[in-house]
Backbone bond lengths (Angstrom), bond angles and torsions (degrees), N, CA, C in turn:
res aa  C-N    CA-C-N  psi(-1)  N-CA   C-N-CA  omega(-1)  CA-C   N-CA-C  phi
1 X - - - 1.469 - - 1.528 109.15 -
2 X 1.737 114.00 124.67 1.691 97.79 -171.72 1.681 114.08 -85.88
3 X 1.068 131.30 -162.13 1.393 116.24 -167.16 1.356 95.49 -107.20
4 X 1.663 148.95 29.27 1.117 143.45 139.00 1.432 103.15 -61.91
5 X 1.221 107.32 -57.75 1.673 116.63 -159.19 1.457 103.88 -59.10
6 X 1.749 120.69 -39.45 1.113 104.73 161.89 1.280 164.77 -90.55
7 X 2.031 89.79 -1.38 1.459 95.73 137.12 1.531 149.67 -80.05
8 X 1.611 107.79 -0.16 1.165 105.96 155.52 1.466 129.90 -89.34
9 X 1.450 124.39 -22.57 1.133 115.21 165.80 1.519 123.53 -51.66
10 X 1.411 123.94 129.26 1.387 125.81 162.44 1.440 130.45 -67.77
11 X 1.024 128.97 121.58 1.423 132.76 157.61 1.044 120.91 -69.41
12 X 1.597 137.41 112.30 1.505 137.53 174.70 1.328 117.05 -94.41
13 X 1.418 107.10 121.40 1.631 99.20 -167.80 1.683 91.77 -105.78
14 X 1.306 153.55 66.94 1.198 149.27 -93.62 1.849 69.04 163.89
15 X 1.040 137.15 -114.43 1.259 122.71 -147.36 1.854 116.05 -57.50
16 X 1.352 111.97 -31.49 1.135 124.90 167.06 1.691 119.28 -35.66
17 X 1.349 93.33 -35.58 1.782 119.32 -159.88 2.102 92.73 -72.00
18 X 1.276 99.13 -44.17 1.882 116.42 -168.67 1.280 82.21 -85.48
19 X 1.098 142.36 9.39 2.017 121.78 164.70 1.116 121.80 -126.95
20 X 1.410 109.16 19.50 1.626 116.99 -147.34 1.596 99.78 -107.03
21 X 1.784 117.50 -34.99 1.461 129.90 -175.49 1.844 90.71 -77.55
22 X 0.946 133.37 -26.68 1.369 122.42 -170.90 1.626 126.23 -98.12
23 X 1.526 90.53 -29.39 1.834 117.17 153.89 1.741 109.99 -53.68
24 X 1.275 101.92 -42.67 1.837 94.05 -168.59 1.430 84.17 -87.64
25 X 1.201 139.54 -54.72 1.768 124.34 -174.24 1.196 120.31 -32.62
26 X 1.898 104.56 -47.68 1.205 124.46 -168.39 1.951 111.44 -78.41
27 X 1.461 100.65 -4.95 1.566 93.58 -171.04 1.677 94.61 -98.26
28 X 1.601 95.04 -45.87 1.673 108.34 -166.84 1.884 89.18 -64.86
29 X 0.374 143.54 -94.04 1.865 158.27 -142.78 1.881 123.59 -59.66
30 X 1.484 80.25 -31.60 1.876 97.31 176.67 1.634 106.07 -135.35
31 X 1.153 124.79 -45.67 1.631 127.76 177.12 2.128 109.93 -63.54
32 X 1.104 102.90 -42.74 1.573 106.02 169.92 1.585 113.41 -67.05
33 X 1.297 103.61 -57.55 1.466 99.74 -172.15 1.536 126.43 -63.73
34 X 1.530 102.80 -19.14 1.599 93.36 -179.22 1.464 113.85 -96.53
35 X 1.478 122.88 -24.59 0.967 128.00 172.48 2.062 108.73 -64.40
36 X 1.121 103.30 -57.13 1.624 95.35 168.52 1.511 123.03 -53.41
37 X 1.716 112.68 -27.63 1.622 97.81 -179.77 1.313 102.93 -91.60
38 X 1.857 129.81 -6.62 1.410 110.58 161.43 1.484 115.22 -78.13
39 X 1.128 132.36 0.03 1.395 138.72 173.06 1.345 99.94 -71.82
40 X 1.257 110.26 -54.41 1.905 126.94 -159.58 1.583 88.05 -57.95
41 X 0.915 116.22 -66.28 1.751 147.54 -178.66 1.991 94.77 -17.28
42 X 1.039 121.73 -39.15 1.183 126.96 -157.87 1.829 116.84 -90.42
43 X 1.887 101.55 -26.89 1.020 129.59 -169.46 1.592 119.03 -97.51
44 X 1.541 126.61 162.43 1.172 113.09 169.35 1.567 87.58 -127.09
45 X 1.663 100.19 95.34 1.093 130.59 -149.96 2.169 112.87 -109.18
46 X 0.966 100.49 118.77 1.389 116.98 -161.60 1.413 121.91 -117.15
47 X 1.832 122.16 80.79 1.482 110.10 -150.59 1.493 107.30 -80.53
48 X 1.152 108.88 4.67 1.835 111.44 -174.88 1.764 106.69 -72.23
49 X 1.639 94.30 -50.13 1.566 113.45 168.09 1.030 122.55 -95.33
50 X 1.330 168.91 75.32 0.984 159.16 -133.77 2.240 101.63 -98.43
51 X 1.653 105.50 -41.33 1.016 94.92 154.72 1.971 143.37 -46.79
52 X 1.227 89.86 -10.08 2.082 103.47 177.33 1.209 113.14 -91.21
53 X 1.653 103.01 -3.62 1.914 98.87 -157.05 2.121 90.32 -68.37
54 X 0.934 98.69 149.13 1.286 110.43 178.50 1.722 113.97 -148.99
55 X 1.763 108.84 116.91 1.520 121.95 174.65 1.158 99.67 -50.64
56 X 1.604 114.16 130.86 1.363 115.82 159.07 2.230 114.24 -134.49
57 X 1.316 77.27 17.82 1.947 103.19 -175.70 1.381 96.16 38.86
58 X 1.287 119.85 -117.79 1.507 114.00 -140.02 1.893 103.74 -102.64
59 X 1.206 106.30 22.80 1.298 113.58 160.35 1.362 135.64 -7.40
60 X 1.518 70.62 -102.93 1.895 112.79 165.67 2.177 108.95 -25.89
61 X 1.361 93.08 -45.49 1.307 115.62 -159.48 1.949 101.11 -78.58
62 X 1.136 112.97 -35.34 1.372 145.11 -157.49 1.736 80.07 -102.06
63 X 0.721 151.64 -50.12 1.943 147.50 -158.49 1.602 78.74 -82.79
64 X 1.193 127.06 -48.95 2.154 112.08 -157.45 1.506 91.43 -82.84
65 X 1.318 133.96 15.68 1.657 114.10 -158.32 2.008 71.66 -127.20
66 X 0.705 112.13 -40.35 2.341 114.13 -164.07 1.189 83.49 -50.66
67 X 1.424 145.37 121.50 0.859 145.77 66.74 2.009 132.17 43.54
68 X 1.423 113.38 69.56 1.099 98.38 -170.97 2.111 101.91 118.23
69 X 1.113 86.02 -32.94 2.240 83.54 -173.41 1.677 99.80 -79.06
70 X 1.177 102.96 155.22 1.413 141.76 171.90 1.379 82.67 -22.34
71 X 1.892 120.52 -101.22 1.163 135.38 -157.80 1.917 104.00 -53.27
72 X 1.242 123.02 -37.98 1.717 115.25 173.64 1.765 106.15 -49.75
73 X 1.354 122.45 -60.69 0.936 109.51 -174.69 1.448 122.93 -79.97
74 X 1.288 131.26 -15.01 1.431 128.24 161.45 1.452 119.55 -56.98
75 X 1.282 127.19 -39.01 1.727 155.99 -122.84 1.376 80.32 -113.11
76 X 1.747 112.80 -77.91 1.464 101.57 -178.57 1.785 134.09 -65.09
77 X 1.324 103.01 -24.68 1.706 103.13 166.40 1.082 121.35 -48.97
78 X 1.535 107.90 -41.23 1.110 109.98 -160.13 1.749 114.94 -69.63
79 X 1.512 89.94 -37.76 1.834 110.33 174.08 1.848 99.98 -52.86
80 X 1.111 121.40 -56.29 1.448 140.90 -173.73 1.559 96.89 -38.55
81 X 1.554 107.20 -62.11 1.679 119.42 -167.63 1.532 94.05 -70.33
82 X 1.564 136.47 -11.79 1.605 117.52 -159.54 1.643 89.13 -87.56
83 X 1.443 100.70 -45.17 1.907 129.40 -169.00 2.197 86.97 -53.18
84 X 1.315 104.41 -65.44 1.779 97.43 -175.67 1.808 107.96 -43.88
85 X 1.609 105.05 -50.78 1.450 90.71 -166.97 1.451 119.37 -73.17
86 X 1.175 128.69 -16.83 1.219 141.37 -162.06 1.804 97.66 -90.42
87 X 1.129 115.16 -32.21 1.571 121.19 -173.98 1.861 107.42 -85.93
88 X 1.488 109.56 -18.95 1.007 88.41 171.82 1.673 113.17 -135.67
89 X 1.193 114.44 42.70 1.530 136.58 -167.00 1.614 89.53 -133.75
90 X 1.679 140.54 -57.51 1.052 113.49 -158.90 1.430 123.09 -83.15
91 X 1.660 122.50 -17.82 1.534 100.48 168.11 1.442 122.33 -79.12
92 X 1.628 117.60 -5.33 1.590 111.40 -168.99 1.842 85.26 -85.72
93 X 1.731 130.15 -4.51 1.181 101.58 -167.08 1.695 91.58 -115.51
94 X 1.085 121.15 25.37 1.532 135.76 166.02 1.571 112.72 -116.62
95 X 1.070 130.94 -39.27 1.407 136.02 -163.50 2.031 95.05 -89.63
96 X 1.136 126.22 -60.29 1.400 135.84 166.20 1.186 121.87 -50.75
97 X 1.290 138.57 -37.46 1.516 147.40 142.26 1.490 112.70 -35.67
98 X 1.370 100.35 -55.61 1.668 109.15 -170.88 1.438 116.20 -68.61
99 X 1.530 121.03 -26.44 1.137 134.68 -170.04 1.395 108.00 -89.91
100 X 1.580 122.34 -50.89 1.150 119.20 161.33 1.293 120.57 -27.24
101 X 1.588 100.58 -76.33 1.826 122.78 -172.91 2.077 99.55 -52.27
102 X 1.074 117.60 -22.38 1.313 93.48 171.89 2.020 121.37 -100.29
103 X 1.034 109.34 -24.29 1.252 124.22 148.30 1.791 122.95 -39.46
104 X 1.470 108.36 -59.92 1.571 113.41 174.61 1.685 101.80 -80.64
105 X 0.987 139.42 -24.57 1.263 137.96 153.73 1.346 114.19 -12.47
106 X 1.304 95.67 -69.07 1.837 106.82 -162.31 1.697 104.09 -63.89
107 X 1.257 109.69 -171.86 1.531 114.24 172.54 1.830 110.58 -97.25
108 X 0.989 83.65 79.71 1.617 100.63 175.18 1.558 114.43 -73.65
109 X 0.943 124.75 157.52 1.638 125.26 155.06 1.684 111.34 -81.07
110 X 1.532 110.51 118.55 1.234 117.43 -177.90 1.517 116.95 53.74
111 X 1.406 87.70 43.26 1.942 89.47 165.86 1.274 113.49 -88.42
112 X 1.834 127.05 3.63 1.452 116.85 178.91 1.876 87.03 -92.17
113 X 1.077 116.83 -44.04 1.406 110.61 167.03 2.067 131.87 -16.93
114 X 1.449 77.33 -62.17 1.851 107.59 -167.13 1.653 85.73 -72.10
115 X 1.724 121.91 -42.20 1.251 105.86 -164.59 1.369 117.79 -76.22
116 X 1.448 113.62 -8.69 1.645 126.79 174.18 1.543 88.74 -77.37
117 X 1.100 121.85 -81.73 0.981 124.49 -166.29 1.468 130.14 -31.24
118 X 1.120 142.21 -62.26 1.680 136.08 131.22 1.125 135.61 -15.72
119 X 1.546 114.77 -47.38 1.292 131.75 146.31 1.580 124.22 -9.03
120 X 1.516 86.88 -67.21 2.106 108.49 -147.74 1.512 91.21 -71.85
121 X 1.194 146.97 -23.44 1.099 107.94 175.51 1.830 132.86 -80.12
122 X 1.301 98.33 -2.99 1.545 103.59 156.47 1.574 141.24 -59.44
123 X 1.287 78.86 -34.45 1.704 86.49 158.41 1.295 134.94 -116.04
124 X 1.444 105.01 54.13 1.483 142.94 146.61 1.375 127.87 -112.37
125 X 1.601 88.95 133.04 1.776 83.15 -163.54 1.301 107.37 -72.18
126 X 1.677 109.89 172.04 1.411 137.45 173.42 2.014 94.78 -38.55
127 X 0.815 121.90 -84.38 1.358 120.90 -166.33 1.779 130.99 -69.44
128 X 1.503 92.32 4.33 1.436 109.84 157.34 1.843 103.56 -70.40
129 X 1.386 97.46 -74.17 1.099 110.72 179.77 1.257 160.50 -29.26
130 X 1.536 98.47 -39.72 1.327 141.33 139.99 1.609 125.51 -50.08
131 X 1.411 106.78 -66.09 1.922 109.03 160.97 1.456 105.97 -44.06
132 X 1.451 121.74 -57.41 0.994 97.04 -175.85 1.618 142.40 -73.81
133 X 0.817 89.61 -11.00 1.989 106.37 173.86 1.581 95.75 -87.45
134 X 1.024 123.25 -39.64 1.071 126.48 168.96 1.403 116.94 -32.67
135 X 1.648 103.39 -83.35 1.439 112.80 160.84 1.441 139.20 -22.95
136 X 1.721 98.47 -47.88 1.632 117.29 177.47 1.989 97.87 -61.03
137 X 1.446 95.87 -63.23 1.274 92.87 -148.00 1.815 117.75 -75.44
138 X 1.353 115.24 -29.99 1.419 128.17 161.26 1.310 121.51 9.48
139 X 1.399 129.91 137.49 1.742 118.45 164.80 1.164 126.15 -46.10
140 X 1.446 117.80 -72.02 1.179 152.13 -174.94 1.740 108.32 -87.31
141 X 1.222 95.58 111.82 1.748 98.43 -178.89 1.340 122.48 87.26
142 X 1.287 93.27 -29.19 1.698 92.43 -176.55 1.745 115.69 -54.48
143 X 1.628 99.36 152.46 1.655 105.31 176.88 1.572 112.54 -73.96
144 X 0.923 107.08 -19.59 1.917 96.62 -177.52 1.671 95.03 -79.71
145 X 1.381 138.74 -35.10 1.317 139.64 -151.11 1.885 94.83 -89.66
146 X 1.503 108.24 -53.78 0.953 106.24 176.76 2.010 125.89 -58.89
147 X 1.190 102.78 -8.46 1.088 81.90 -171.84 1.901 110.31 -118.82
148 X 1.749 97.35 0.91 1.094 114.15 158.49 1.498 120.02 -68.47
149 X 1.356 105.48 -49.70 1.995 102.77 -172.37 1.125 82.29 -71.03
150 X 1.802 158.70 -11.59 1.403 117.43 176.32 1.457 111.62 -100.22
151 X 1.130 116.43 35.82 1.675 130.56 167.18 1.395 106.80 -152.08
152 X 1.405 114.20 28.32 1.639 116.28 153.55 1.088 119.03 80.49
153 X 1.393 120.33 -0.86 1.772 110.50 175.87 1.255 113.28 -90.95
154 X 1.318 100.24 163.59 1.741 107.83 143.62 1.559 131.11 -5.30
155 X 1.147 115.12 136.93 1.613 108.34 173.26 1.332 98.45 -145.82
156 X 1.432 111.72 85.00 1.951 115.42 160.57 1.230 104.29 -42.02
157 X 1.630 106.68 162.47 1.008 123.55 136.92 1.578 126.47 -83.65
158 X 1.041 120.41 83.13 1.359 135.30 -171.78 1.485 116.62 -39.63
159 X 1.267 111.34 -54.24 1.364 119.37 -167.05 1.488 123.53 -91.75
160 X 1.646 107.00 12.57 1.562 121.49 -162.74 1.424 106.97 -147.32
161 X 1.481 136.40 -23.96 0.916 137.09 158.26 1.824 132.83 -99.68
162 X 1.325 124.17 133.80 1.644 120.20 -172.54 1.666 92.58 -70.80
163 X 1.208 136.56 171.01 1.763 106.61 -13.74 1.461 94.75 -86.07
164 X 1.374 151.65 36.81 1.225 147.26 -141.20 1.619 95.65 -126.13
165 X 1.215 119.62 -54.16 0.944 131.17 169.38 1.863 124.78 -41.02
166 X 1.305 109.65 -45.10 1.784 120.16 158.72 1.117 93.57 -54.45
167 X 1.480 117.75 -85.89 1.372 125.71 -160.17 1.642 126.60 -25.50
168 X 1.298 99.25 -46.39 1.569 99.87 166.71 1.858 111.38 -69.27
169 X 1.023 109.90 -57.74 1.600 91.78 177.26 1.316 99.29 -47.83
170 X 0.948 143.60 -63.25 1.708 137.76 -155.00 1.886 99.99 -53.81
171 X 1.621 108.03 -71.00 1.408 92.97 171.14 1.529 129.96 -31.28
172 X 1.660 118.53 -62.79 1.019 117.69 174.01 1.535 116.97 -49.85
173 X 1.235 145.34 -55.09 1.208 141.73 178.83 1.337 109.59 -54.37
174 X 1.520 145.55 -52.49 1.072 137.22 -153.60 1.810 90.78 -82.47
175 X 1.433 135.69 -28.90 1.402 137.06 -175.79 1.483 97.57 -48.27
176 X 1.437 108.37 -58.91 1.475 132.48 -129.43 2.191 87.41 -90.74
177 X 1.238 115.25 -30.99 1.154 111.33 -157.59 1.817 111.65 -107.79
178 X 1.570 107.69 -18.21 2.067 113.03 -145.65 1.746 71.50 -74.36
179 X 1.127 136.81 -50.11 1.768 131.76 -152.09 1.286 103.26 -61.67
180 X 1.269 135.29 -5.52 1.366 129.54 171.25 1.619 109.08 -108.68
181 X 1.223 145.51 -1.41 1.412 160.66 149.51 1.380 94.77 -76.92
182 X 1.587 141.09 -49.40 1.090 131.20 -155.69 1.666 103.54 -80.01
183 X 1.170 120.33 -47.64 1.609 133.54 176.91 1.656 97.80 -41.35
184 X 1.411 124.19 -49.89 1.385 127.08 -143.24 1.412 89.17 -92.30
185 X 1.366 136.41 -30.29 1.487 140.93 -163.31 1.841 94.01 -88.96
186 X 1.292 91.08 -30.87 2.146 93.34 -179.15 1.144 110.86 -66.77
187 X 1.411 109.91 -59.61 1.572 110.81 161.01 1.378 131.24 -33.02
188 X 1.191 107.10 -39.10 1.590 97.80 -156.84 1.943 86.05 -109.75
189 X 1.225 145.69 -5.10 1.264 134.72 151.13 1.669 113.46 -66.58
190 X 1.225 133.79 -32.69 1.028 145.75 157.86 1.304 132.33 -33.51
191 X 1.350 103.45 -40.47 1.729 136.80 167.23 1.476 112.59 -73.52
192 X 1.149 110.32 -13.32 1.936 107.65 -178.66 1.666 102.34 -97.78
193 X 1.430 85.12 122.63 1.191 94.99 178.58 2.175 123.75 -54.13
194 X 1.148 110.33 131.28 1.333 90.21 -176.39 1.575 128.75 -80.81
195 X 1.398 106.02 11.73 1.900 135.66 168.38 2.053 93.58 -49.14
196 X 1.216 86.20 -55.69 1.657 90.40 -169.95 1.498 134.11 -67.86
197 X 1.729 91.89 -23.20 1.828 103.52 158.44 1.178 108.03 -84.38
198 X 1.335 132.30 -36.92 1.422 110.72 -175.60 1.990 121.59 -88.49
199 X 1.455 103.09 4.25 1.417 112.64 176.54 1.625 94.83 -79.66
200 X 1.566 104.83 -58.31 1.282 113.83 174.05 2.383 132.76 -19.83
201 X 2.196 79.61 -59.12 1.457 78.30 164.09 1.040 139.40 -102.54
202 X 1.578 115.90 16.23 1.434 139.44 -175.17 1.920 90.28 -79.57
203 X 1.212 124.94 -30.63 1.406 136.69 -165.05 1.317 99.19 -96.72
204 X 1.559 112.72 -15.66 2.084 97.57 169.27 1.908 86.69 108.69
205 X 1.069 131.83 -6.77 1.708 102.15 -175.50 1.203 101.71 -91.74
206 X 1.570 88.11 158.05 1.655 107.54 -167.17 1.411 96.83 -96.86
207 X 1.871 130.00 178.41 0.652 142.87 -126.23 1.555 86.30 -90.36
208 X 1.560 120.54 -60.41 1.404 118.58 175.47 1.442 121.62 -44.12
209 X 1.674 117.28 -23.87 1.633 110.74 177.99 1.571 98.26 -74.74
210 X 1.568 113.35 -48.58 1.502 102.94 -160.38 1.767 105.65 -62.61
211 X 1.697 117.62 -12.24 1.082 80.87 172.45 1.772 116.51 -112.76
212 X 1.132 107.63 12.49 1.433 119.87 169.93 1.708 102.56 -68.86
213 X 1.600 114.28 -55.69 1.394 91.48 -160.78 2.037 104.34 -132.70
214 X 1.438 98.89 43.60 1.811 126.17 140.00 1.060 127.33 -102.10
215 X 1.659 98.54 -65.86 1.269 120.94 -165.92 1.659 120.23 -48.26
216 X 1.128 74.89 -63.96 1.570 106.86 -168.72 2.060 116.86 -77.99
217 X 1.034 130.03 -9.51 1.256 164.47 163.17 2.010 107.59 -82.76
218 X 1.617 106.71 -55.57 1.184 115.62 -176.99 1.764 112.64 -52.25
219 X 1.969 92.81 -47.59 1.276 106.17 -153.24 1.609 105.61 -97.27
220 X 1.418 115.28 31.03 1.879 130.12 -169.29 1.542 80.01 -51.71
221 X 1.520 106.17 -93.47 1.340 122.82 -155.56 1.877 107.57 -37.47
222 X 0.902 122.19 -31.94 1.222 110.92 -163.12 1.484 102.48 -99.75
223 X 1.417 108.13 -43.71 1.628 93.26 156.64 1.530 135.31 -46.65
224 X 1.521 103.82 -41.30 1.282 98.12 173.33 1.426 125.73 -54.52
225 X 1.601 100.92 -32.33 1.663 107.82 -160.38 1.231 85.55 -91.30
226 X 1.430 157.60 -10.06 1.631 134.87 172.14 1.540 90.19 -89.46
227 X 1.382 140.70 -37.80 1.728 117.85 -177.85 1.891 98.92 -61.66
228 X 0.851 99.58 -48.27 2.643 94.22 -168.25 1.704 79.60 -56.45
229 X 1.315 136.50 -84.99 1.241 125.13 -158.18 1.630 129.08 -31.85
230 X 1.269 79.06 -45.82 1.905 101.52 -178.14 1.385 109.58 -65.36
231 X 1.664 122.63 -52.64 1.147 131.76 154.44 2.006 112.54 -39.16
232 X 1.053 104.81 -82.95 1.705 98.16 178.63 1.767 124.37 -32.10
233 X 1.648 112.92 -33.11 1.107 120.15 -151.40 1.786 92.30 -95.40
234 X 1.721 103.50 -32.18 1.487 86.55 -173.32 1.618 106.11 -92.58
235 X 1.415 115.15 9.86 1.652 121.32 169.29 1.206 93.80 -76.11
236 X 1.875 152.25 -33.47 0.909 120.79 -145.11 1.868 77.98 -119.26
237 X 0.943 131.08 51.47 1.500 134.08 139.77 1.773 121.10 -17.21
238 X 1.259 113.36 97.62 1.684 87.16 172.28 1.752 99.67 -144.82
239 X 1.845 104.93 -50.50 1.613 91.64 -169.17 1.645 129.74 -82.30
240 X 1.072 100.63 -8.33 1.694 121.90 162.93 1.761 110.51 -40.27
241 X 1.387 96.91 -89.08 1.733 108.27 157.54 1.316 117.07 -36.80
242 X 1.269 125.02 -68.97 1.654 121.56 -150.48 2.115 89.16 -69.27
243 X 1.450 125.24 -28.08 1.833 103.98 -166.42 1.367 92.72 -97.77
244 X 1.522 126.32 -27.56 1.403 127.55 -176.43 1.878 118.39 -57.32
245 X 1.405 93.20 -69.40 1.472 99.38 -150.79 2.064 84.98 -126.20
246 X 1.052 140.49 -48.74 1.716 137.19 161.12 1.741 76.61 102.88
247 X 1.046 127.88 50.19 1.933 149.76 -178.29 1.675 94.32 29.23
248 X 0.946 98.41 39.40 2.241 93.56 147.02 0.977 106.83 -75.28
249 X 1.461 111.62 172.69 1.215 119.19 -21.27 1.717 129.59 -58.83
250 X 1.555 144.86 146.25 1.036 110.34 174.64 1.603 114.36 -75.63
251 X 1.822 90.87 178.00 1.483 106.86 -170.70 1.532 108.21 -99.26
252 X 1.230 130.59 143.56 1.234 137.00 -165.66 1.661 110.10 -56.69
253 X 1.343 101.46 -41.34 1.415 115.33 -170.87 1.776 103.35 -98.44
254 X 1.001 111.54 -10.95 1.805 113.92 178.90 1.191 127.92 150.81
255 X 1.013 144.97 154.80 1.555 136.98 162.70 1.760 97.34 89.21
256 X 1.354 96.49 -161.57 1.727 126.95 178.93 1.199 112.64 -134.47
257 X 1.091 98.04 140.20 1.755 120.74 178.01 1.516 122.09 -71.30
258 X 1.329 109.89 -11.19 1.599 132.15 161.29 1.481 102.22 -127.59
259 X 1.262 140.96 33.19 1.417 122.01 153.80 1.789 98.11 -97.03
260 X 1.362 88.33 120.99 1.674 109.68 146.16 1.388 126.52 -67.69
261 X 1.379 128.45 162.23 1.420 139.21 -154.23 2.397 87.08 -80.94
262 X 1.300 81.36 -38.67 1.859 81.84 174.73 1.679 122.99 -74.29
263 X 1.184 89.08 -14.71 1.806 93.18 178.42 1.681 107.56 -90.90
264 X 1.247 105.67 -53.81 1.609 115.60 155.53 1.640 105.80 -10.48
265 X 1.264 94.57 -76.37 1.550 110.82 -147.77 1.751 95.08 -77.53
266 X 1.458 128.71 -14.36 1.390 118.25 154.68 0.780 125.39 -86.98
267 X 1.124 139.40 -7.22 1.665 156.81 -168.69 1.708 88.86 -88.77
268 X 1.515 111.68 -64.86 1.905 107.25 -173.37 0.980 119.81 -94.52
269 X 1.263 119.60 8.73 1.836 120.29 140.48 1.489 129.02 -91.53
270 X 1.289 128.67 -8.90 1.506 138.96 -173.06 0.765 130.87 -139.94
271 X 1.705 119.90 -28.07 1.325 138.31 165.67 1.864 119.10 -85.89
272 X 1.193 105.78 -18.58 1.678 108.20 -173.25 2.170 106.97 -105.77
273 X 1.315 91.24 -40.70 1.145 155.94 -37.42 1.742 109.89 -81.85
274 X 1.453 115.08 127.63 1.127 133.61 -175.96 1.535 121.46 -79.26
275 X 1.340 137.34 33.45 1.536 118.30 -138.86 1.974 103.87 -79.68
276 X 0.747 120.60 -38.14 1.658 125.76 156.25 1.943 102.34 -14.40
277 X 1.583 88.40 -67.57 1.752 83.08 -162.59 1.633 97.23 -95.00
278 X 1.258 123.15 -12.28 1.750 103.59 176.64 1.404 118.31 -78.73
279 X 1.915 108.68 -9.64 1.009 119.12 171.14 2.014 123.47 -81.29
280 X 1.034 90.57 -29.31 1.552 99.80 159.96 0.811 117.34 -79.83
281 X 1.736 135.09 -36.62 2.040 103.94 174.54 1.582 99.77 -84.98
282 X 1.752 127.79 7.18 1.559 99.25 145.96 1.236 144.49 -51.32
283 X 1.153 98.16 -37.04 1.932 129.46 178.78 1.201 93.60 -60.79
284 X 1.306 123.19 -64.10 1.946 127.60 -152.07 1.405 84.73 -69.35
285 X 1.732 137.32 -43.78 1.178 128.11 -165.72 1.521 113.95 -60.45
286 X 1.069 94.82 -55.36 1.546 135.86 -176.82 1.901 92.24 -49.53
287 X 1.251 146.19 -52.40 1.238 158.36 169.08 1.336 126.60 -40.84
288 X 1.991 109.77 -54.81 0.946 136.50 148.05 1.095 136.39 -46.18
289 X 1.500 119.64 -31.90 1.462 135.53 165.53 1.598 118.18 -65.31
290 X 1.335 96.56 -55.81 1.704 117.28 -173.00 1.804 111.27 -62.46
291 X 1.789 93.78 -32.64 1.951 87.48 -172.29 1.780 85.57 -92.07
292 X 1.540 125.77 -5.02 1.824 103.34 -169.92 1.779 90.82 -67.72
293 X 1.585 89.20 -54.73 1.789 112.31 -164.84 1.835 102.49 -42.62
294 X 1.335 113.36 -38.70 1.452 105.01 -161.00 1.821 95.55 -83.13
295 X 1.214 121.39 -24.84 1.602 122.66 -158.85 1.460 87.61 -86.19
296 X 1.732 141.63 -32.84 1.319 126.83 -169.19 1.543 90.91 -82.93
297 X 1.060 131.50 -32.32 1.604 123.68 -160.41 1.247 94.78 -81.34
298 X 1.648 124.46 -28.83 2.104 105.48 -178.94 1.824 102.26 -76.31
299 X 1.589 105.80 -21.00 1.561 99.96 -164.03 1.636 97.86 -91.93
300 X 1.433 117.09 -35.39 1.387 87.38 173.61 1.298 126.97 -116.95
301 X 1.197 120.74 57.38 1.523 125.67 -147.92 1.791 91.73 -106.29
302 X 1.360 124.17 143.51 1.233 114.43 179.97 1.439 117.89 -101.11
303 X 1.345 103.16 144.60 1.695 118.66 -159.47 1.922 110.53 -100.89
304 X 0.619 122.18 146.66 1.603 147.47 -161.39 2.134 82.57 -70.76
């Protein structure tokens, strides 16, 4: 190209202009912070003193990998407890969504009702949510306990003993979270044409075929994209644990039996406070995220 041609071509800085408010969000808010906690990451780093901070390079990184130390076995439990909640939190918050959203589907009486209703607890925050399960589930006072000893059962301690102790985070999370999976699954059943149920029973299938091989075929893509979300959202586990249970009970060998890999990492940056090494299992977290996210997008990415 000679350099007439490229001084007549125009440059439009016109789309640049529409990416520019989300570029500085994206530098200030996510581009600052990770680059400073891989800095931190390097240090045995002390923001009270800043005179103590002391290089110790790949340390920090080298203490979560030993085999046997304090921080290996805290660091990895905690990963262990993210892997338990996530394995048994994400199909009740895929399978219950889905069931809802096909239920309010139909022409129900007051299904715009039911669909508020499921809804509303999404837009309550994390620490609403929490008090209140809190409240329910508690030793002493609590409404599930109280209303068990007056029909004779059992009354765990819910919030201090396994497996009881998950279980309530899991309840509480799937309460607090299925109405926003359910909206997105309504939507996108909504979108199928109804040509295809009624070709379907013109051919003799019953209600379970049309939704074995419409329904369920129709709704790939969007299923897929509520399991990666659901997956990401219950990796980043933190205020459930930290107002519920503070990850009790402890573990014989270290950690909590409800600390998540995110509670961990607030606990040894704020609570000890460690920021050197809570800043390095950000990175390892942070690592883990990037190769899950890239391996679902080659496996389920759609092909031409």
């Amino acid at each position: 190209m000679s350099i007439v041609s490229l001084r007549k071509r125009k440059i439009s800085f016109t789309p640049y202009l529409f990416i520019l408010p989300h570029l500085i969000f994206f530098a200030v808010f996510i581009g600052y912070p990770f680059f400073s906690g891989l800095y931190i990451s390097f240090f045995q780093y002390d923001y009270l003193r800043p005179e103590a901070t002391l290089f110790v390079g790949l340390q920090n990184y080298i203490d979560l990998f030993k085999a046997g130390s304090v921080k290996f076995i805290e660091f990895w439990n905690s990963i262990k407890v993210t892997l338990t909640f996530v394995f048994y939190s994400v199909p009740f918050l895929v399978l219950i969504p889905l069931g809802l959203a096909i239920l309010l589907n139909t022409k129900l009486v007051g299904n715009k009702f039911f669909r508020a209703v499921y809804f509303a607890p999404w837009v309550l925050s994390c620490a609403v949510i929490s008090l209140i399960w809190w409240w329910i589930f508690q030793s002493q006072g609590g409404l599930l306990n109280y209303y068990l000893k007056i029909l004779g059962f059992d009354t765990p301690r819910w919030l201090s003993t396994m497996p009881y102790a998950m279980i309530t985070i899991v309840v509480a999370t799937i309460w607090w979270t299925m109405g926003y999976n359910m909206v997105i699954f309504l939507a996108a059943l909504q979108d199928i044409p109804n040509d295809l149920y009624e070709a379907a029973e013109i051919d003799g299938a019953n209600s379970w075929q049309r939704f074995t091989h419409v329904t369920i075929p129709m709704l790939q893509p969007v299923l897929i994209f509520i399991i990666i979300i659901t997956i990401i959202a219950s990796f980043n586990l933190l205020g459930q644990p930290l107002m519920m249970t503070r990850g009790a009970p402890a573990q014989p060998t270290g950690g909590g039996a409800t600390e998540p890999v995110m509670l961990r990492i607030f606990n040894e940056g704020f609570v000890r406070p460690f920021q050197g090494s809570a800043a390095a299992m950000s990175v390892i977290v942070a690592i883990i995220m990037m190769v899950f996210s890239y391996t679902n997008f080659r496996i389920f990415r759609q092909r031409d």
